[in-house]
Backbone as numpy.savetxt, mean C-alpha at the origin, in Angstrom:
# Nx Ny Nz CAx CAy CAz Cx Cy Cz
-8.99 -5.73 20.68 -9.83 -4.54 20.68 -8.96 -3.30 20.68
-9.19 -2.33 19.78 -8.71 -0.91 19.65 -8.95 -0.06 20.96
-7.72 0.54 21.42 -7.84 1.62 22.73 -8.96 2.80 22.06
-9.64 3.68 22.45 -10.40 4.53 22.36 -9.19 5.49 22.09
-7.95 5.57 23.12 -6.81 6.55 23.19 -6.10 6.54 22.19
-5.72 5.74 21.47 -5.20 5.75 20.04 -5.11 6.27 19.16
-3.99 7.83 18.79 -4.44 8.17 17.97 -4.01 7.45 16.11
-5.07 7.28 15.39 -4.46 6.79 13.99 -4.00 8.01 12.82
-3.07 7.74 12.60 -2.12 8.88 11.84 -1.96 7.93 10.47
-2.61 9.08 9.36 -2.93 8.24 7.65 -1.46 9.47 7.41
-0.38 8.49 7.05 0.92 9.27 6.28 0.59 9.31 4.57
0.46 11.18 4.49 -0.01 11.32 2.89 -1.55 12.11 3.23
-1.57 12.72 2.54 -2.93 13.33 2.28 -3.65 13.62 0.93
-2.80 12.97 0.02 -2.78 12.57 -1.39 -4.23 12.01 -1.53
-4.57 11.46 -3.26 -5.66 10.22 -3.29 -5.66 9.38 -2.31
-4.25 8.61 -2.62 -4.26 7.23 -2.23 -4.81 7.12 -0.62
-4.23 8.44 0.08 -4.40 8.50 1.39 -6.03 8.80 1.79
-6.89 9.54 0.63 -8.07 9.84 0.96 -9.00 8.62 0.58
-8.35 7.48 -0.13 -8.83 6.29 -0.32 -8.91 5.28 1.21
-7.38 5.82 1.52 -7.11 4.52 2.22 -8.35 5.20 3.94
-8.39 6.25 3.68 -9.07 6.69 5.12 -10.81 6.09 4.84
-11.26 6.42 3.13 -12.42 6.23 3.08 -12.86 4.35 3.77
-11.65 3.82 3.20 -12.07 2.08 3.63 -11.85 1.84 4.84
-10.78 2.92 6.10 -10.87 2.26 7.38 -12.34 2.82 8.13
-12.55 4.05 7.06 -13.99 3.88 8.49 -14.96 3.00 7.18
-14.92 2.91 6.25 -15.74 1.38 6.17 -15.66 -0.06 6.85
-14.29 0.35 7.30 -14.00 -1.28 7.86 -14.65 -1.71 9.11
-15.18 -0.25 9.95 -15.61 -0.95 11.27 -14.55 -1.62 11.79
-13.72 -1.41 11.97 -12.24 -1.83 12.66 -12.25 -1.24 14.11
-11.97 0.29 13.75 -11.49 1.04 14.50 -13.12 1.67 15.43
-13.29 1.57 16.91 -14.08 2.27 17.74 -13.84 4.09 17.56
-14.45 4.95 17.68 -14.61 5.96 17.99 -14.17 6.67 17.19
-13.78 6.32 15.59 -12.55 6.91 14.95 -12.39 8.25 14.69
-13.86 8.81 14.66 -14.30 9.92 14.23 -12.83 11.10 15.27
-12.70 10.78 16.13 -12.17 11.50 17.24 -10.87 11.63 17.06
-9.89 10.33 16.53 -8.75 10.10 16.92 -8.19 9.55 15.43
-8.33 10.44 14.39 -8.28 10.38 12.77 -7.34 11.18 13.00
-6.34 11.24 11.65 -5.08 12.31 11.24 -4.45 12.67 10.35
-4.31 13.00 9.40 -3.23 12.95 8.71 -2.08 13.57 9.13
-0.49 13.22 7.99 -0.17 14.32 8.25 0.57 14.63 6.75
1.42 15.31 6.14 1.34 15.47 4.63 2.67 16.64 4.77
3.46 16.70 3.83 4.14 18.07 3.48 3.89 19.02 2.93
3.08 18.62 1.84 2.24 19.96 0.66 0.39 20.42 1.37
0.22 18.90 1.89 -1.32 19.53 1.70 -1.54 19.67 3.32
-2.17 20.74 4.08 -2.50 21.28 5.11 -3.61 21.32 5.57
-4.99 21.25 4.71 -6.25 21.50 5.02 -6.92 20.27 5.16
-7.91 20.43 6.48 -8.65 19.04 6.86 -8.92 18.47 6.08
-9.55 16.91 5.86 -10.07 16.54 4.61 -11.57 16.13 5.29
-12.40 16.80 4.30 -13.95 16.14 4.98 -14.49 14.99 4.14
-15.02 14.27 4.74 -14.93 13.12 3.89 -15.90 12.04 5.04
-16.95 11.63 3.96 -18.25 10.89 4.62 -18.63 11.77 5.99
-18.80 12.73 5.72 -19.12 14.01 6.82 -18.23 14.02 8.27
-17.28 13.36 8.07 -15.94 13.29 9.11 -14.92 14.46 8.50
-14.67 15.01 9.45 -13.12 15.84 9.24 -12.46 15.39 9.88
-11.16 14.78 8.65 -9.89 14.45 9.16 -9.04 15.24 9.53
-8.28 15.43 10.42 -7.82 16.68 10.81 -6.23 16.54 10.32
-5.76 17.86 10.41 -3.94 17.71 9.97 -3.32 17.47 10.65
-2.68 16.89 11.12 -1.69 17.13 12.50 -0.33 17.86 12.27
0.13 18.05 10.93 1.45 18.52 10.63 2.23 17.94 9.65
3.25 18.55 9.65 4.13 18.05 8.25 4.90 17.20 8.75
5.48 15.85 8.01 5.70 14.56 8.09 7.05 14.73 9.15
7.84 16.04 8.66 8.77 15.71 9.38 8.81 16.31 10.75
7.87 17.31 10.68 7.70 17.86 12.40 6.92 17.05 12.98
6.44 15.68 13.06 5.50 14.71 13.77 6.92 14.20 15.15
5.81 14.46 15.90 6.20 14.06 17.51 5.34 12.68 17.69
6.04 11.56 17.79 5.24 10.31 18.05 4.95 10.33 19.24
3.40 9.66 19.61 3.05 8.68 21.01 3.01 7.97 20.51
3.40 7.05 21.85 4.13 5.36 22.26 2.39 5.00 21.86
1.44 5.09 21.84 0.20 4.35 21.25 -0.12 4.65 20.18
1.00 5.97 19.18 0.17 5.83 17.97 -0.16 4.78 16.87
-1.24 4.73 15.87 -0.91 3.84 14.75 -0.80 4.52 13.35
0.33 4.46 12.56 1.08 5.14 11.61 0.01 3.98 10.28
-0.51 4.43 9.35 -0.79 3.95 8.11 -0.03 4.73 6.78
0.68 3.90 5.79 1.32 4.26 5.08 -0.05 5.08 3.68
-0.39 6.25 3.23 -1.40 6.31 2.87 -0.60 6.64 1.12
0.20 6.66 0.68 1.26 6.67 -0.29 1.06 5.96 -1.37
1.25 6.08 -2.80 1.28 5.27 -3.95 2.61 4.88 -4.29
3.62 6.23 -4.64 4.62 6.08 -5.40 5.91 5.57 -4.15
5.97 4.48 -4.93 6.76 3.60 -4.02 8.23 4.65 -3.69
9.15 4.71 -4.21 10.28 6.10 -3.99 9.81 6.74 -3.16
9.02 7.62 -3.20 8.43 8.51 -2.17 8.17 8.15 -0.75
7.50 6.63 -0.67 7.07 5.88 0.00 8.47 5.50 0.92
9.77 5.02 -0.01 10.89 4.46 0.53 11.32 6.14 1.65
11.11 6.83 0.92 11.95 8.33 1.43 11.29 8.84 2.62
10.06 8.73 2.95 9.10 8.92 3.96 9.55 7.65 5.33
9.41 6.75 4.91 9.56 5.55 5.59 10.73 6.04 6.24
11.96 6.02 5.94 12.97 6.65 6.25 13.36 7.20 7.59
12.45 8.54 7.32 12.48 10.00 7.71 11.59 9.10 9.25
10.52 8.81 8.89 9.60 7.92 10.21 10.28 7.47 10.84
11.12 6.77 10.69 11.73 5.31 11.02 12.72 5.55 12.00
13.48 7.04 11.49 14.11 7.56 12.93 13.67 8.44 13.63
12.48 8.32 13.51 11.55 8.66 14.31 10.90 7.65 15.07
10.94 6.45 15.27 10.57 5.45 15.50 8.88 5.26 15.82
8.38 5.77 14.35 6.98 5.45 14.85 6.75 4.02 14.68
5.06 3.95 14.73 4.54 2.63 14.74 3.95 2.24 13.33
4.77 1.74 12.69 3.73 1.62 11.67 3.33 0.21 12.00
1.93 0.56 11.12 0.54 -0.81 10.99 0.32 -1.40 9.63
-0.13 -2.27 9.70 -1.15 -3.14 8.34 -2.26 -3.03 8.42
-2.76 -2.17 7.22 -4.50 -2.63 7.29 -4.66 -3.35 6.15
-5.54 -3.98 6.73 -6.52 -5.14 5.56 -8.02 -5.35 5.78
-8.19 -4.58 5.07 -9.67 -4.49 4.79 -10.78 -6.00 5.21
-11.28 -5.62 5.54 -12.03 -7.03 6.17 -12.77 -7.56 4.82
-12.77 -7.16 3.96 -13.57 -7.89 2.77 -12.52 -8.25 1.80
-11.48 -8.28 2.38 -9.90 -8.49 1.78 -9.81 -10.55 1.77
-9.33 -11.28 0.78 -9.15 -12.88 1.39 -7.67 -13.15 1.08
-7.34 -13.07 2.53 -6.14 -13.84 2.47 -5.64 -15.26 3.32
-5.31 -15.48 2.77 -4.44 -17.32 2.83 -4.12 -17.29 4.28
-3.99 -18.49 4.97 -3.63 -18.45 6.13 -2.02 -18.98 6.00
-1.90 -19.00 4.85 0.16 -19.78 4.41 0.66 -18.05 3.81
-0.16 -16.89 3.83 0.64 -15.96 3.54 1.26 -15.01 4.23
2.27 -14.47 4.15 3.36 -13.69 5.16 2.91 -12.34 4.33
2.39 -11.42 5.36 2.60 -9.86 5.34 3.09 -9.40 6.21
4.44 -8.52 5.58 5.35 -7.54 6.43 4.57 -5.97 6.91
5.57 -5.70 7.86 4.69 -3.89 8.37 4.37 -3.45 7.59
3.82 -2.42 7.80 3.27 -1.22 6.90 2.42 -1.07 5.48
2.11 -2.63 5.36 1.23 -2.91 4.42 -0.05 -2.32 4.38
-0.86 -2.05 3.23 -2.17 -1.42 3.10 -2.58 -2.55 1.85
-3.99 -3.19 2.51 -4.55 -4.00 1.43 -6.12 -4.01 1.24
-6.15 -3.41 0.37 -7.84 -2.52 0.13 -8.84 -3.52 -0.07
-10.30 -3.37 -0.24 -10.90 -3.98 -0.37 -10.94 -5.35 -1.61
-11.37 -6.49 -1.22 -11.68 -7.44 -2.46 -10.20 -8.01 -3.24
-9.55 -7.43 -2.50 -7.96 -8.19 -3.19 -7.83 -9.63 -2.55
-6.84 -10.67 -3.09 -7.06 -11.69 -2.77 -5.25 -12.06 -2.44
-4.84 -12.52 -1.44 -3.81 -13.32 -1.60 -3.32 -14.71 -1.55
-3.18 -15.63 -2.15 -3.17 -16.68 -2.19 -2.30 -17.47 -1.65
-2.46 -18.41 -1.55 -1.43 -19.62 -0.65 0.49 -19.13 -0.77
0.88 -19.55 0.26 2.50 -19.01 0.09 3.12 -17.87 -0.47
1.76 -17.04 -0.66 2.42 -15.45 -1.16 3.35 -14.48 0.22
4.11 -13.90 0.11 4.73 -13.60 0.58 4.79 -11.77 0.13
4.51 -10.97 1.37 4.68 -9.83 1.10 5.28 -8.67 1.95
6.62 -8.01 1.45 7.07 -7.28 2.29 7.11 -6.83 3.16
7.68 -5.65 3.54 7.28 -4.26 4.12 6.44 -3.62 3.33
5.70 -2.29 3.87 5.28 -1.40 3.29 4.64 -1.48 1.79
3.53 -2.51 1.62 3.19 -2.98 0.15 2.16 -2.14 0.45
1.41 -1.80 -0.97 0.51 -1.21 -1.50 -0.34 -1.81 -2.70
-1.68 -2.56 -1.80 -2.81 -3.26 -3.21 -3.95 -3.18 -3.08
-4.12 -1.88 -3.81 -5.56 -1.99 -4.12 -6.36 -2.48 -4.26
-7.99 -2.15 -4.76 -9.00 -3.24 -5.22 -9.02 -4.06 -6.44
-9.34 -5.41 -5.55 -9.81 -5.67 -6.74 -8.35 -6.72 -7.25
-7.19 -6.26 -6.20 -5.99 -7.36 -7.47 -5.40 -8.16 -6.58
-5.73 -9.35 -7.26 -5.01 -11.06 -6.99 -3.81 -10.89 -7.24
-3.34 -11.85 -5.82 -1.67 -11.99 -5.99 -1.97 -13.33 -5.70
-1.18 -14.02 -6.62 -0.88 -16.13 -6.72 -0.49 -16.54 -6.13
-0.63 -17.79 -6.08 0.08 -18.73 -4.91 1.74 -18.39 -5.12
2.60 -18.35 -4.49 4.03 -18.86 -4.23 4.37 -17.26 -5.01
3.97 -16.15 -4.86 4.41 -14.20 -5.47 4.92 -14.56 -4.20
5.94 -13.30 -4.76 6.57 -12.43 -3.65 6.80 -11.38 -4.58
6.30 -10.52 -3.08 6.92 -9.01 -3.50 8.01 -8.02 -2.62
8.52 -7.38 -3.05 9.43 -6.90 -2.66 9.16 -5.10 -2.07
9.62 -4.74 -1.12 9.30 -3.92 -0.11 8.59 -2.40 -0.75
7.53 -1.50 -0.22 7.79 -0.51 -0.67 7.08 -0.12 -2.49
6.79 -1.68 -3.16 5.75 -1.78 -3.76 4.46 -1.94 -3.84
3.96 -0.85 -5.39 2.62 -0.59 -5.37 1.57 -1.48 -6.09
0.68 -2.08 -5.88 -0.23 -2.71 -7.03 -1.46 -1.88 -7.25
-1.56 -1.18 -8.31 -3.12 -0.68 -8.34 -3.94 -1.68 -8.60
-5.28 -1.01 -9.09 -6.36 -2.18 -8.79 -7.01 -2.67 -10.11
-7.06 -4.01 -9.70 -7.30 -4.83 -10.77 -5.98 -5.42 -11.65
-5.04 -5.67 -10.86 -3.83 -6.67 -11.30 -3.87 -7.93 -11.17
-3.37 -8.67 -11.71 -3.60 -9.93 -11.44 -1.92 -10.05 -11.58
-1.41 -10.79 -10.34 -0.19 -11.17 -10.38 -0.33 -12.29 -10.54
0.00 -14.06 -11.24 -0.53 -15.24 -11.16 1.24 -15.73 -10.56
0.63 -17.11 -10.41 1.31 -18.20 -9.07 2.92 -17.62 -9.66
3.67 -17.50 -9.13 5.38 -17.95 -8.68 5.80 -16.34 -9.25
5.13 -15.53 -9.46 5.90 -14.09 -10.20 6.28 -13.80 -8.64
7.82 -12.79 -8.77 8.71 -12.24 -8.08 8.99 -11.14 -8.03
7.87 -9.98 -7.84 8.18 -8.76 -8.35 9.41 -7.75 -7.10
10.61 -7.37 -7.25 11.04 -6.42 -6.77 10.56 -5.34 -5.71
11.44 -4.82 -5.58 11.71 -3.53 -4.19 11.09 -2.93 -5.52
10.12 -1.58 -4.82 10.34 -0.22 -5.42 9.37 -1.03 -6.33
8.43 -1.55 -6.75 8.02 -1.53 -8.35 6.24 -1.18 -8.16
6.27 -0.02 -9.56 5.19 0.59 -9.41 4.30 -0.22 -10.37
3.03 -0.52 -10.69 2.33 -1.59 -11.61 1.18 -0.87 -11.68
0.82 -0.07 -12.53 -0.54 0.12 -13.15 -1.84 -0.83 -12.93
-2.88 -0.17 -13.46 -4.26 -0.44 -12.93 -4.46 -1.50 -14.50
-4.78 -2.64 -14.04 -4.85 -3.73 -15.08 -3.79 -4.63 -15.41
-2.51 -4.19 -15.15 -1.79 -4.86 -15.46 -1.47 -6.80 -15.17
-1.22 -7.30 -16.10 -1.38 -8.79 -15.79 0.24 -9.37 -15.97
0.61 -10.51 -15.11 1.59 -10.56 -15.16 1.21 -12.69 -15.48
2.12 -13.12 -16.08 2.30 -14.72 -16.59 3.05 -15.54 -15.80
2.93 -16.35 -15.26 3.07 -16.95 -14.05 5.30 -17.39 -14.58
5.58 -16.91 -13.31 6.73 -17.62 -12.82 7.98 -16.44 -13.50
7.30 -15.28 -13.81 8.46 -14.31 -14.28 8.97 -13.62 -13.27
9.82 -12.90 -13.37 10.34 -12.15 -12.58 10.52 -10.53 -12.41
10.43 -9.89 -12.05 10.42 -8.28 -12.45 11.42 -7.28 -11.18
12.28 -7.08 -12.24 13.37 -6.50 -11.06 13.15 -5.09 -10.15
13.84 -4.42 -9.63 13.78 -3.41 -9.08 13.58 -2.01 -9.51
13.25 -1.18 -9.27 12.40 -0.26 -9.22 11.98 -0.03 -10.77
11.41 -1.03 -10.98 10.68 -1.04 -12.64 9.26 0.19 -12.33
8.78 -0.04 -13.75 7.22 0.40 -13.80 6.54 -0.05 -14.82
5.33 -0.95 -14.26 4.46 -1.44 -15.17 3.16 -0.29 -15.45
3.09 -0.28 -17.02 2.24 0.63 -17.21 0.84 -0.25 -17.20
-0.34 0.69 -16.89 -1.77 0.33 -16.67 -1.88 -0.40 -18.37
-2.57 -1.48 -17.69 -2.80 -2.83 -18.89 -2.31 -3.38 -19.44
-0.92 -3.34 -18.88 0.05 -4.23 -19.75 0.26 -5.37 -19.14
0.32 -6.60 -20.17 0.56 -8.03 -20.20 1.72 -8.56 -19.88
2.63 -8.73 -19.23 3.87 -8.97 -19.24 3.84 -10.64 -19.77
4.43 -10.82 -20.56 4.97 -12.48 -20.80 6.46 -12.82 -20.14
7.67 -12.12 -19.99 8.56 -12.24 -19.87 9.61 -11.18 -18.77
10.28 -11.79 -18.18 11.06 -11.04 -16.72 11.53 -9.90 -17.62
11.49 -8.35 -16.82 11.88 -7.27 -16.58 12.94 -7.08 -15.78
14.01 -6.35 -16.55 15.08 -6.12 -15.85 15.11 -4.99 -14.75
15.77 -4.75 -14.07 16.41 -3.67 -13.03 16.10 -2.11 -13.70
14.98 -1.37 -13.30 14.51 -0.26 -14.20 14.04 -0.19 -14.79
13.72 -0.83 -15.72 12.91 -0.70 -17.08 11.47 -0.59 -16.11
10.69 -0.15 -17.60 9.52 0.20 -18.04 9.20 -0.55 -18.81
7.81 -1.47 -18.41 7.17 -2.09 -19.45 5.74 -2.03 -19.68
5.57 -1.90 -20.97 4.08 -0.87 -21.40 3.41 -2.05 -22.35
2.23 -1.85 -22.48 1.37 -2.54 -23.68 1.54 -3.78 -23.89
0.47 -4.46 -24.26 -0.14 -5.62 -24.49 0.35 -6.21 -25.73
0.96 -7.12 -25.71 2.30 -7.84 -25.08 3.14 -6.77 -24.17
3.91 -6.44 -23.28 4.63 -5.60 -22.90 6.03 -5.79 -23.99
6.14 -3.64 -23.96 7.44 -3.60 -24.01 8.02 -2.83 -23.31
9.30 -3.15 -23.33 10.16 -2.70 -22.46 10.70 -0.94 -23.27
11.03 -0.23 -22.12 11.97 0.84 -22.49 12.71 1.42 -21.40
């Protein structure tokens, strides 16, 4: 059971972060949340109102003063950004958390690391294995025996299938499908709807159906 005293701190005030706030008060997770909501952001300053809740600011990422009960949610897309934030937190020694959406199905053989965010209707399957700090939207299946690598994003509606190995750092578009047992190196980027048939090297960019690389 959640302390009432708790305050929850959404890092980012971006989309992704006004997404990830809209599904925890769908989740019925959290008691009282209305009270003990936060962001905190570098560019953006103004409350966010949202399902007639105001989220309030608490400050810019790097002037945050932790309590020993806070819970830190990574609210972030772009994985880089994500790595650079994490960082800056980290000697700060907050708390970061995992949320997973309660309409989320995952495997009881799968490993999720901190700071994960896993949105509604995504699925993870037997022996998947997932970092630190992952990011997956709605809507996208990860296969039996994936792993992903820290600090990566999946938008929604990916389908990663059984034994793919995707990298640290890798950003993957909305649709993108990946062919079982490839590999995709580090801080790549899969563009929205692309097919991958074949492993991606270290950087690259791979776009369109068949993917290509650039």
């Amino acid at each position: 059971m959640e302390s009432n005293k708790e305050r929850i701190i959404i890092v980012g005030g971006g989309s992704l972060a006004i997404e990830l706030i809209s599904w925890i008060l769908n989740s019925d997770i959290f008691d009282n949340i209305e009270k003990r909501l936060f962001f905190i952001d570098d560019f953006i300053s103004e409350d966010i109102n949202l399902d007639s809740i105001k989220v309030k600011f608490l400050g810019k990422i790097k002037d945050i003063i932790p309590k020993d009960d806070d819970k830190f949610y990574l609210g972030i897309a772009n994985p880089l950004k994500k790595s650079e934030i994490v960082k800056i937190l980290d000697e700060k020694k907050v708390n970061f958390c995992t949320f997973i959406h309660p309409s989320a199905i995952i495997s009881n053989t799968t490993k999720i690391g901190k700071g994960c965010v896993i949105f509604p209707f995504s699925i993870c399957s037997s022996n998947s294995n997932l970092q630190n700090f992952i990011t997956i939207n709605v809507h996208t299946a990860v296969g039996h025996d994936v792993g992903i690598g820290p600090f990566t994003t999946l938008s929604s509606f990916v389908d990663v299938t059984g034994k793919v190995q995707l990298g640290e750092k890798v950003m993957v578009g909305s649709g993108a499908r990946f062919l079982p047992s490839i590999k995709i190196g580090d801080n790549c980027t899969i563009g929205a709807g692309a097919t991958v048939y074949h492993s991606v090297p270290n950087g690259k960019t791979a776009y369109c159906k068949p993917a290509k690389l650039i």
